[in-house]
C-alpha positions in Angstrom: 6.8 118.3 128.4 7.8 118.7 132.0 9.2 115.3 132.6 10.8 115.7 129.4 14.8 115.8 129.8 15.6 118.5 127.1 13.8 120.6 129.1 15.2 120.4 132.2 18.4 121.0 131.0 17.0 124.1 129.0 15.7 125.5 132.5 18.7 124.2 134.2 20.9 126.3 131.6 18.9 129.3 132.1 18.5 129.1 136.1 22.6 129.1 135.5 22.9 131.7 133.3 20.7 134.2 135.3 22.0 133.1 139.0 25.5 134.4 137.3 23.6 137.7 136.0 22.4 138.2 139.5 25.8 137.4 141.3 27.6 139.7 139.2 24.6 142.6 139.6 25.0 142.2 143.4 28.7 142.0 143.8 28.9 144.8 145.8 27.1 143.2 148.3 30.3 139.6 148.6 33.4 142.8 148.3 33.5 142.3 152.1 33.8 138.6 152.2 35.7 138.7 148.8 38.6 141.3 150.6 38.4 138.9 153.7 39.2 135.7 151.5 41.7 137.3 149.6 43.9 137.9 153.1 43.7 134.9 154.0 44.4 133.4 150.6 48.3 132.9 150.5 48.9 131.8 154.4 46.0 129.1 153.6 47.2 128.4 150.5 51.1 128.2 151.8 50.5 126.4 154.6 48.1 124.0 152.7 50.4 123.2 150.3 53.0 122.5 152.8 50.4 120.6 154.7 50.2 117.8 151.7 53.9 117.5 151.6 54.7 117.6 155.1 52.0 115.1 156.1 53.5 111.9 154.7 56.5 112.4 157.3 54.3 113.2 160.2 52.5 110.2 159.3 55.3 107.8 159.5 56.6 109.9 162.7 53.6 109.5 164.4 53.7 105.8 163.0 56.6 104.9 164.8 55.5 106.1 168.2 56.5 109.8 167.9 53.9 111.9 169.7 52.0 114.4 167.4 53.8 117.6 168.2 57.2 116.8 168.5 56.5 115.4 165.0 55.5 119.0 163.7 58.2 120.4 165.8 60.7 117.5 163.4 58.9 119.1 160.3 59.2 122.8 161.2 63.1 122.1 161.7 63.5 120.5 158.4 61.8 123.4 157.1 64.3 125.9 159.0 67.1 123.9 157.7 65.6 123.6 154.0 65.6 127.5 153.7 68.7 128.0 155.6 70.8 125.7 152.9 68.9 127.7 150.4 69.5 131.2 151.6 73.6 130.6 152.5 74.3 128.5 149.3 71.8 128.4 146.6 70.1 131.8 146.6 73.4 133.9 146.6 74.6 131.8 143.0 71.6 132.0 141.7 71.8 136.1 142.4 75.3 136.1 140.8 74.5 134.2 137.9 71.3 135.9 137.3 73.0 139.3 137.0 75.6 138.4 134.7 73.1 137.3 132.6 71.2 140.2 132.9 74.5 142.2 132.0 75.3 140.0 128.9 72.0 141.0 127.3 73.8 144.0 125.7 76.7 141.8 124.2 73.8 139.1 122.8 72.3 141.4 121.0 75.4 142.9 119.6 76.1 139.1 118.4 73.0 139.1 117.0 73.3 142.4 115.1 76.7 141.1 114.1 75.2 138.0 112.5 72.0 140.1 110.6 74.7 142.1 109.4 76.6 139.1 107.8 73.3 137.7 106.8 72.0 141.3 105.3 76.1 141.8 102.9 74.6 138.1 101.8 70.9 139.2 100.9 71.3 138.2 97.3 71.1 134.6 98.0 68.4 134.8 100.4 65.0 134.8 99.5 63.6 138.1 100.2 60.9 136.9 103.0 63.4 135.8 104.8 65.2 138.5 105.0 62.6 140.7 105.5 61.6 138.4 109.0 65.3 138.1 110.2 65.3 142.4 110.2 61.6 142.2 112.4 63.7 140.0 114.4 66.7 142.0 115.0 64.5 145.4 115.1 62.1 144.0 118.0 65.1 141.7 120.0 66.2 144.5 121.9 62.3 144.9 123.6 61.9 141.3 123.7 64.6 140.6 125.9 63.7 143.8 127.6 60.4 142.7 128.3 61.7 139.0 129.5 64.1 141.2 131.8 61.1 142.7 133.1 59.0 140.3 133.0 61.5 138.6 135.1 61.5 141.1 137.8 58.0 141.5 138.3 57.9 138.0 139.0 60.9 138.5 141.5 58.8 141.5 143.0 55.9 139.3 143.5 57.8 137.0 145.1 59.3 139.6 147.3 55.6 140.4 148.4 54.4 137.1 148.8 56.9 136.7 151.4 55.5 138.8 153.3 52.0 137.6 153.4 53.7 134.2 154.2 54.3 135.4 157.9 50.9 133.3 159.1 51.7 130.0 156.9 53.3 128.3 159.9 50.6 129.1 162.4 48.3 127.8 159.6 50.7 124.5 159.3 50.5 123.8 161.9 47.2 123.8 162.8 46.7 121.8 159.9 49.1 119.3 160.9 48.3 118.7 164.5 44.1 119.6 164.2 43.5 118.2 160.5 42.3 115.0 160.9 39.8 115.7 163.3 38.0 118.5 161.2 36.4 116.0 158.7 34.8 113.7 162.1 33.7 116.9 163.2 31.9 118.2 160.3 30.6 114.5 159.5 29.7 114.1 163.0 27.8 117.5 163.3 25.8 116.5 159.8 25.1 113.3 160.8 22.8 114.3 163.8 20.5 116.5 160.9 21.4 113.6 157.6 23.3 110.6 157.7 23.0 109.6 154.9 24.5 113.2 153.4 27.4 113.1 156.1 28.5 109.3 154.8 28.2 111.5 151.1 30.1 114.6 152.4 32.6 112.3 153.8 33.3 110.2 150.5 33.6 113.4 148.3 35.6 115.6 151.1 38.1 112.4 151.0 37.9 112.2 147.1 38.9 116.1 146.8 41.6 115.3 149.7 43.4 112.4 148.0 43.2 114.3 144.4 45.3 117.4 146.2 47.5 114.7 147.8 48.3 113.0 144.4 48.5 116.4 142.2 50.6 118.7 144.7 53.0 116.1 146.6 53.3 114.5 142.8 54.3 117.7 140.6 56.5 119.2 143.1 58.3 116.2 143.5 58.4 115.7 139.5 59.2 119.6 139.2 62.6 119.3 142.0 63.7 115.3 140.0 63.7 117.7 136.7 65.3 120.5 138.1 68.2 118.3 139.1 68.8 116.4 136.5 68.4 119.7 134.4 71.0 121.1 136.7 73.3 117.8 136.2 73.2 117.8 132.5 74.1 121.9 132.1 77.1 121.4 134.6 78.0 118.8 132.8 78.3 119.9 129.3 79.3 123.6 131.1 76.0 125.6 130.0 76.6 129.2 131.6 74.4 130.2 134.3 73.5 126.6 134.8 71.8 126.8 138.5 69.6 129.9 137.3 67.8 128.0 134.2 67.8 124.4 136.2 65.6 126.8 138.3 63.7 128.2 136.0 62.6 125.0 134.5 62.3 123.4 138.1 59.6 126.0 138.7 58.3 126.1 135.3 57.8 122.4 135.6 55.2 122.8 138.2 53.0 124.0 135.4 51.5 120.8 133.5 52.2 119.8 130.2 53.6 123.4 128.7 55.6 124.0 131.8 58.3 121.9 130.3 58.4 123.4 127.0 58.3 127.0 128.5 61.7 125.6 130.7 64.0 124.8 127.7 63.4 128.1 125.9 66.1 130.5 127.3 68.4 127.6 128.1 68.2 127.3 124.1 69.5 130.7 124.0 72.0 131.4 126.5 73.5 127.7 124.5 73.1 129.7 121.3 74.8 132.7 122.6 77.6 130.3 124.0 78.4 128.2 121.3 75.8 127.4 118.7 76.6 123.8 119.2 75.5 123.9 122.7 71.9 124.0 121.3 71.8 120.2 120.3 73.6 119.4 123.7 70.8 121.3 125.5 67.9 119.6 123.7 69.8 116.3 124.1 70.0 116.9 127.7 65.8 118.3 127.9 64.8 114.9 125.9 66.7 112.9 128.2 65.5 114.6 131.2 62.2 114.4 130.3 61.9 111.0 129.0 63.0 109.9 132.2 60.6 112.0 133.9 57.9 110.8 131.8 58.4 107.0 131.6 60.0 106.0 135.3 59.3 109.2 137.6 55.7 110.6 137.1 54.4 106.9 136.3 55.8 105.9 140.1 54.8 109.0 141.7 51.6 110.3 140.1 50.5 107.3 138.2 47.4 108.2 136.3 45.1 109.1 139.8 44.0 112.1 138.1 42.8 110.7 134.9 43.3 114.1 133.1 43.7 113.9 129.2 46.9 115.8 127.7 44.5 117.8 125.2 42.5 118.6 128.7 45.3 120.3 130.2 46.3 122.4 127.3 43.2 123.4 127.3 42.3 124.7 131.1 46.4 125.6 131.5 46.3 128.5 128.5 42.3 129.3 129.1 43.4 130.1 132.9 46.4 131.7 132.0 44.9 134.4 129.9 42.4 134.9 132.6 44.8 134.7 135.7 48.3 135.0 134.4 51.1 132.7 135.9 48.9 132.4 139.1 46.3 130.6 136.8 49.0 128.5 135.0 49.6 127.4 138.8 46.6 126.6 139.6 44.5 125.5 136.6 44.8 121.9 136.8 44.2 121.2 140.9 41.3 123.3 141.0 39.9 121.5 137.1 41.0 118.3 139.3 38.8 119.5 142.3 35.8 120.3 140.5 35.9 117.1 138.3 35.8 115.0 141.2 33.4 116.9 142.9 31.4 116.5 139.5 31.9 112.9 139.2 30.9 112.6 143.2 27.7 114.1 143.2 26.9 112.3 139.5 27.8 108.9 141.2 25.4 110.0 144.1 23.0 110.3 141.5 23.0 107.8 140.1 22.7 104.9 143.3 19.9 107.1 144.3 18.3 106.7 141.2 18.9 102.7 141.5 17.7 102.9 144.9 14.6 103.9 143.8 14.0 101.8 141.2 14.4 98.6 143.1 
């Protein structure tokens, strides 16, 4: 019954199961090393994610004969001048049209009101469950927008305290950049000396886990700032109020997989109502557009299908980690799913050529 595989993957299950019982029992005990990883957490993160985009140009740089470190030096002043155009000429828009939005909320609501009203002196040719829903609506608008205003600010104050964790992300950078490449001959080289055979493995699955953050971060960033400007295109062009605002909304929201794009359209939908009730089919003209061309020529050139992810996967791991992590989960749901599923399909491939090693 030993040899039996139903059985080993009972005991496997339960070895699981009561290895998490233990690690949660004895928690206390990682709070240190927990508190320790958490501060390092953003900067490595940060500069990590800056890392993967930043390498391509370094890489051509150093391509074409450009030493190493005036190649970081060309990145960090791209950076500089990046955040410099964003600070003088986007970021104080963005401010002004974000406030008048937040100071039309009052008025919206009054429309609204206005239009229950009309809809309420009419009641006797509405069925009475409608009715009955559109005064829910008009009693709990005032708290939802409310709690979208706030909602919006916490993410603003999260922001505002992220930045100042951020302070080590270019030390981190670059680090990264100039000492990245040699880390993985290191760590093969040490292992080798003790197991070849596991270095040559560690190697294949530390490059496997490197090329799926390459694809999924470099990929949906790019895909995320294409939307946002041809978001930001179509609102000018039909003159959608506070056009730069939701073209950034949806540019971030687009980092999120899958839902991200569907969460972006929502309050464009209803500043357009607001605005002209027409503006709502010009608004989901312009989304369908945008998207279609996202879908069919940009993510197909840029991503391609290197993670191999089904749709009905993503919806999945995006709302299970969001209503265990919030928006940070949403973030980062699908490259660490991505991570683990190639470190999965590694070690099962190792498996298995072992297994037909042996049997020759």
């Amino acid at each position: 019954m030993l040899q039996k595989k139903w059985f080993q993957l009972i005991v496997a299950a339960i070895a699981i199961c009561l290895l998490i019982f233990l690690l949660h029992e004895i928690q206390f005990f990682f709070q240190p090393i927990l508190t320790y990883i958490s501060a390092i957490a953003i900067p490595l993160i940060g500069g990590g994610v800056l890392y993967y985009i930043s390498r391509p140009l370094v890489e051509w740089l150093v391509h074409n004969k450009v030493p190493k470190v005036p190649a970081i030096l060309v990145v960090f002043v791209a950076f500089i001048a990046a955040g410099y155009f964003i600070v003088q000429f986007i970021a104080p828009i963005a401010q002004q049209q974000y406030t008048r939005l937040m100071d039309n909320i009052p008025e919206m609501v009054r429309m609204v009101e206005e239009w229950v009203t009309y809809w309420q002196q009419n009641q006797d040719i509405m069925p009475d469950n409608v009715t009955s829903a559109i005064q829910n609506f008009t009693d709990n608008l005032q708290s939802y927008l409310q709690n979208a205003s706030a909602a919006v600010i916490s993410v603003l104050t999260n922001i505002l305290s992220f930045l100042f964790s951020v302070v080590l992300v270019p030390f981190f950078l670059f680090f990264m950049l100039k000492d990245g490449e040699r880390l993985l001959p290191f760590l093969t080289g040490y292992m080798s000396e003790k197991s070849p055979k596991f270095a040559k493995s560690f190697e294949r699955w530390a490059r496997s886990v490197d090329h799926t953050l390459y694809t999924f971060i470099l990929g949906q960033l790019t895909v995320s700032v294409a939307v946002g400007v041809l978001l930001l295109i179509g609102y000018m062009a039909i003159g959608l109020h506070y056009s730069l605002t939701l073209a950034l909304f949806a540019m971030l929201m687009n980092v999120i997989p899958f839902i991200g794009p569907f969460l972006a359209v929502i309050p464009a939908l209803l500043v357009a109502l607001f605005q002209d009730p027409i503006m709502v089919v010009w608004v989901a003209i312009i989304t369908l557009i945008a998207q279609q061309i996202e879908g069919n020529l940009i993510s197909p050139n840029i991503m391609g299908k290197a993670l191999h992810i089904h749709p009905l996967t993503i919806i999945t791991v995006v709302l299970a980690a969001g209503s265990l992590a919030g928006f940070l989960g949403l973030l980062f749901a699908i490259p660490t799913y991505a991570v683990i599923k190639a470190t999965i399909k590694h070690f099962y491939e190792e498996w298995k050529n072992g297994k037909a090693e042996k049997s020759v």
